[in-house]
C-alpha positions as CSV (number, residue, x, y, z in Angstrom):
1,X,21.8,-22.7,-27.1
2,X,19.2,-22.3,-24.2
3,X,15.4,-21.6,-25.7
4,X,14.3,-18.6,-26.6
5,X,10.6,-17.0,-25.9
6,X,8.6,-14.1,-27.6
7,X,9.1,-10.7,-26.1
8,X,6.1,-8.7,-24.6
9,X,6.3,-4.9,-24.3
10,X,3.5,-2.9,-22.6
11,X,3.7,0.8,-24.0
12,X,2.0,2.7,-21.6
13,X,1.2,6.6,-20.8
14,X,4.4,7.5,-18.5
15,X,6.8,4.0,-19.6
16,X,7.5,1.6,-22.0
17,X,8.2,-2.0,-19.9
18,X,9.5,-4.9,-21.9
19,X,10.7,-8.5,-20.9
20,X,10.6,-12.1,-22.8
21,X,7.9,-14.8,-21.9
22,X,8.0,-18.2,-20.7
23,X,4.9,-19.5,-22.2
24,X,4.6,-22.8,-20.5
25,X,4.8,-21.0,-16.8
26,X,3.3,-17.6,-18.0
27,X,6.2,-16.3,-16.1
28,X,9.2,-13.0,-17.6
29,X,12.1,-15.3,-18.4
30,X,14.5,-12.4,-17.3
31,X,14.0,-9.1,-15.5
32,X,11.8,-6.4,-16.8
33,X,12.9,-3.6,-18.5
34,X,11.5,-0.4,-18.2
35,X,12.2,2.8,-20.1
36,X,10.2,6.2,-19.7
37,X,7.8,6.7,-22.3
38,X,9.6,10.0,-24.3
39,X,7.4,12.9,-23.9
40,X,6.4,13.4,-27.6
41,X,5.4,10.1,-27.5
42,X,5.1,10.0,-31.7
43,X,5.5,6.5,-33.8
44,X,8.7,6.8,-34.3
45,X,10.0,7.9,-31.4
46,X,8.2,4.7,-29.3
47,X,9.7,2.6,-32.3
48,X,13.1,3.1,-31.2
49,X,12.6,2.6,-27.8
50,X,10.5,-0.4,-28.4
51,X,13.6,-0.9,-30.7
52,X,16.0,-0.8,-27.7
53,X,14.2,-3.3,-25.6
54,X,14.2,-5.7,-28.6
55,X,18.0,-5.5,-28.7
56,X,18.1,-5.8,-24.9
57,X,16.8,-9.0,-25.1
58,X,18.3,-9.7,-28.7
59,X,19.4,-12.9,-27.4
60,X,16.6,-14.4,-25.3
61,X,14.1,-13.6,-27.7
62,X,16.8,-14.3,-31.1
63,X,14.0,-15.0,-34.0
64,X,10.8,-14.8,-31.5
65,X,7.7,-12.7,-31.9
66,X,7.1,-9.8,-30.7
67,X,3.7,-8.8,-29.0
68,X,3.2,-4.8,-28.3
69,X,0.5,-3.4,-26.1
70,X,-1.1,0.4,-26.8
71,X,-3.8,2.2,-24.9
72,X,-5.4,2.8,-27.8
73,X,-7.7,0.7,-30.3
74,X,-6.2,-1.1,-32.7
75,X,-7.8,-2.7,-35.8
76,X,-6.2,-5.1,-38.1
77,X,-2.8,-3.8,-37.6
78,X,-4.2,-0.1,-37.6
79,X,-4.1,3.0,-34.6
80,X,-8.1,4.0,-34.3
81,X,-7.8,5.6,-31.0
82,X,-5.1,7.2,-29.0
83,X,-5.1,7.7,-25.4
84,X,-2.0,8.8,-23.2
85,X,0.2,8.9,-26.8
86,X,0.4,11.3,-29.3
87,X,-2.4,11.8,-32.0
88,X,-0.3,11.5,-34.3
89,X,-0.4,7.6,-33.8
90,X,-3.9,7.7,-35.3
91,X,-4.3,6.2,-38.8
92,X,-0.7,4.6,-38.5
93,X,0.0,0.9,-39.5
94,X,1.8,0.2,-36.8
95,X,2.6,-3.7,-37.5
96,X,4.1,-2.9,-40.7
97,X,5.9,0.1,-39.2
98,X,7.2,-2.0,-36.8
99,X,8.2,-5.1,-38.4
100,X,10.0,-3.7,-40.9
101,X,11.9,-1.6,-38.4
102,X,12.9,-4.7,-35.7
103,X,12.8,-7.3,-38.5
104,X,10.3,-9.7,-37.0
105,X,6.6,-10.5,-36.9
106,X,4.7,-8.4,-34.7
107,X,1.6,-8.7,-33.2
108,X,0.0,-5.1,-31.8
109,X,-2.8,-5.2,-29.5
110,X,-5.1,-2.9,-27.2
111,X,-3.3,-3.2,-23.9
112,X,-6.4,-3.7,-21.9
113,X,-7.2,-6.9,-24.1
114,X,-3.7,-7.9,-23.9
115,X,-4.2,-8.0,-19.8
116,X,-7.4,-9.9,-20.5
117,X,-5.3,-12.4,-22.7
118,X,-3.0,-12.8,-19.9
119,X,-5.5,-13.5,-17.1
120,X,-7.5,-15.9,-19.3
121,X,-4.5,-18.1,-19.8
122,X,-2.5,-17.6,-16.6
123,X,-4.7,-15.4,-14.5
124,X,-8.3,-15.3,-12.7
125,X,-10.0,-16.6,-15.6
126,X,-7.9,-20.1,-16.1
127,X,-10.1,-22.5,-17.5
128,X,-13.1,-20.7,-17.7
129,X,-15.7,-21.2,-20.7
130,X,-18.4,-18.6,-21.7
131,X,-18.0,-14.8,-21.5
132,X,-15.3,-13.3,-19.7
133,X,-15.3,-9.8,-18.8
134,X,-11.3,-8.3,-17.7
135,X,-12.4,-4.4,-16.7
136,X,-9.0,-2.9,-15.6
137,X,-9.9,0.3,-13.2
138,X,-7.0,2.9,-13.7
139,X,-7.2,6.3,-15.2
140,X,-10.1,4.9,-17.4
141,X,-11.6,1.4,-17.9
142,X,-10.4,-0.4,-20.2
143,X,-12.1,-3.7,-20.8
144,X,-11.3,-7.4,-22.5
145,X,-14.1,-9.5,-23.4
146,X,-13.0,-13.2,-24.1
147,X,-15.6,-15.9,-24.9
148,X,-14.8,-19.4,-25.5
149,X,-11.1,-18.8,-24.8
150,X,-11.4,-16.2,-28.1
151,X,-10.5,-12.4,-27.8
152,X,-13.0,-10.0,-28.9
153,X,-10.7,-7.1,-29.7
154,X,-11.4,-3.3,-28.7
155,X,-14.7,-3.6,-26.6
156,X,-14.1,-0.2,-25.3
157,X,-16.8,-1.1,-22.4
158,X,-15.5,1.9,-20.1
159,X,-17.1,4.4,-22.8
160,X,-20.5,2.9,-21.8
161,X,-23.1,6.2,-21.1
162,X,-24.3,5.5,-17.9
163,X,-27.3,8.3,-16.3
164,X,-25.4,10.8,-18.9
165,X,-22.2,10.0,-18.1
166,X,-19.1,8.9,-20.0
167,X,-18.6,5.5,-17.5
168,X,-15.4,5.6,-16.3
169,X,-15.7,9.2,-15.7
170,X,-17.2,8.4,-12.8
171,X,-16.6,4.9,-11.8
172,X,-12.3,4.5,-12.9
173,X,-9.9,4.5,-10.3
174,X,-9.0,8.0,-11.1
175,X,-12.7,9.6,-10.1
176,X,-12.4,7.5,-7.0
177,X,-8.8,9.9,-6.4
178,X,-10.6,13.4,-7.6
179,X,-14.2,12.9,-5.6
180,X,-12.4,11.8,-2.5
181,X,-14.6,8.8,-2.4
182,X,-14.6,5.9,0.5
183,X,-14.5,2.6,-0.7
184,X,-18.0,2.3,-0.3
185,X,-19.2,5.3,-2.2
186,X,-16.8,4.1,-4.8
187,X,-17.9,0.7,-4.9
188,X,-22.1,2.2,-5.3
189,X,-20.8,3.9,-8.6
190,X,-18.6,0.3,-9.9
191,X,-22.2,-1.8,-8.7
192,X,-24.1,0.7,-11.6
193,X,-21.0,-0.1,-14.1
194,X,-20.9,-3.4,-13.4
195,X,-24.6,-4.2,-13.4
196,X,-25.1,-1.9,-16.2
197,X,-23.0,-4.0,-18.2
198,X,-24.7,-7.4,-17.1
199,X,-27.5,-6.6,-18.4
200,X,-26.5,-5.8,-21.4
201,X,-23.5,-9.2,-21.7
202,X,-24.9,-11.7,-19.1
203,X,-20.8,-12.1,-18.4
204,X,-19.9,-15.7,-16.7
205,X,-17.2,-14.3,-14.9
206,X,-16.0,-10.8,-13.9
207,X,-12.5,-9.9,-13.4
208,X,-10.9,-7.0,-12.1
209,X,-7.4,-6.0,-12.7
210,X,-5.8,-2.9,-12.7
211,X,-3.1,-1.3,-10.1
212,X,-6.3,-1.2,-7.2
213,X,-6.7,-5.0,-8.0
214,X,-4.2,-5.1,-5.2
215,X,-6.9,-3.8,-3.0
216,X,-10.0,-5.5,-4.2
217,X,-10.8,-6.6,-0.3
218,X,-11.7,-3.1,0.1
219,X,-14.3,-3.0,-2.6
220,X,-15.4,-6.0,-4.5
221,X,-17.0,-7.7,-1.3
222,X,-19.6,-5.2,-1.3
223,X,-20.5,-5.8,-5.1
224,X,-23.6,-7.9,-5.5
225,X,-23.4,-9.4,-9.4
226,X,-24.7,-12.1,-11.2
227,X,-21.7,-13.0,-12.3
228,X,-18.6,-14.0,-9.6
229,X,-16.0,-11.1,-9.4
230,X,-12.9,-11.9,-8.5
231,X,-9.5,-10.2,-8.5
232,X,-7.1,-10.1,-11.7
233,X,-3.5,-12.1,-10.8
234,X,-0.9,-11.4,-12.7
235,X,-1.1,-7.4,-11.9
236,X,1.4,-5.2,-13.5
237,X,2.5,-8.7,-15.9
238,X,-0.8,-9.4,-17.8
239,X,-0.3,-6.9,-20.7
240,X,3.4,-8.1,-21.2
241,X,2.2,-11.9,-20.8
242,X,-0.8,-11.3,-22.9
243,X,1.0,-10.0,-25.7
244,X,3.6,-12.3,-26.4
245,X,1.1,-15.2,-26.0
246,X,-0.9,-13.3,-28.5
247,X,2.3,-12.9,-30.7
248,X,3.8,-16.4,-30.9
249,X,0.0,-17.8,-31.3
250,X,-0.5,-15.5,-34.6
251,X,3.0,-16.9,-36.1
252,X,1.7,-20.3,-35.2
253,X,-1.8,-20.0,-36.1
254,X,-1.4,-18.2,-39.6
255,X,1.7,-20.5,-40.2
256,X,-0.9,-23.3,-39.9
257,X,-3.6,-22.2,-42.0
258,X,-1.3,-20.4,-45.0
């Protein structure tokens, strides 16, 4: 019987991407699946496809936890928020929904702390002690803060008011696209974000993830911080990685102290 690993699955705004993970390595142990994210994107119709990637990797992941990412804040096991998905998620218990329908512990997280997870393990922010800010720049910013190696869920730092603005109104990735902005322009809107939010944190360590991580050469250089800022590693993988670490540590954790 080869070893089996927890499964991750990332629900996002346009697809739902699955795949199980090697711990140790911080690695998929098979391909990733992806399936589009339907477009009344209610509980139960994400449960079954999040149901259908569990069975795809029925054997791989046979008795593992499950960790699920959701843009939206979650608390104790609870929807608060819903962005990208249907309203309806709101108010939902979505553990509970979810175990009971794929028969296994899960673990559901804020998918921008489940990134942060990833890179603090396996990412930019290995080893680091203190405060660590993940800020992922996409349609919005979502944001991670871990100190001491310990998540603190739902930070929501991308809803900051900044000179009478909603944040990432005007400093995501997305408002870079609709002003037309250079990189530099851009970057004069992330240096009020991200200095804002040093004063106000005093972060150790700043990292920046998100699909434009792939172009941080193009911006970060021209931020002057406190903190270092450095590009996020595991891209696209750090929700997926991030949640099934955060799975099979809640299953080992609470199976320690019950």
């Amino acid at each position: 019987m080869s070893k089996t690993h927890p499964l991750g699955i990332d629900v996002g705004g346009t697809g739902i991407k699955g795949a199980p993970v090697d711990l140790d390595k911080g690695e998929f142990a098979a391909d990733r699946m992806r399936v589009a994210t339907p477009s009344e994107s209610t509980p139960d119709a994400v449960a079954e496809v999040i149901e259908q990637i569990a069975e795809n990797f029925a054997e791989q992941t046979d008795g593992q936890p499950i960790g699920i990412t959701l843009p939206a804040v979650v608390t104790h096991g609870i929807v608060r928020t819903a962005a990208n998905i249907d309203s309806s998620w709101i108010g939902t218990n979505v553990e509970e929904l979810l175990s009971d329908r794929l028969g296994r512990a899960v673990t559901v997280v804020n998918d921008a702390d489940a990134a942060g997870v990833g890179e603090l393990h396996y990412g930019a922010a290995r080893n680091n002690d203190g405060l660590v800010l993940v800020s992922t720049l996409g349609t919005g910013i979502g944001s991670a803060l871990l100190n001491d190696g310990a998540l603190v869920p739902n930070s929501e730092l991308g809803h900051l008011e900044i000179d009478g603005h909603d944040a990432e109104s005007k400093a995501a990735e997305s408002a870079r696209e609709r002003d037309d902005l250079s990189w530099d322009k851009w970057a004069e809107r992330l240096q009020r974000y991200f200095s804002h939010i040093e004063d106000l944190l005093w972060p150790d360590l700043i990292v920046v993830g998100g699909g434009v991580s792939k172009k941080a050469d193009k911006f970060l250089p021209q931020l002057h911080l406190r903190a270092p800022i450095v590009a996020a590693q595991l891209q696209n993988a750090a929700g997926i990685v991030g949640a099934a670490w955060l799975a099979d540590h809640a299953v080992n954790s609470n199976g320690h102290h019950s």
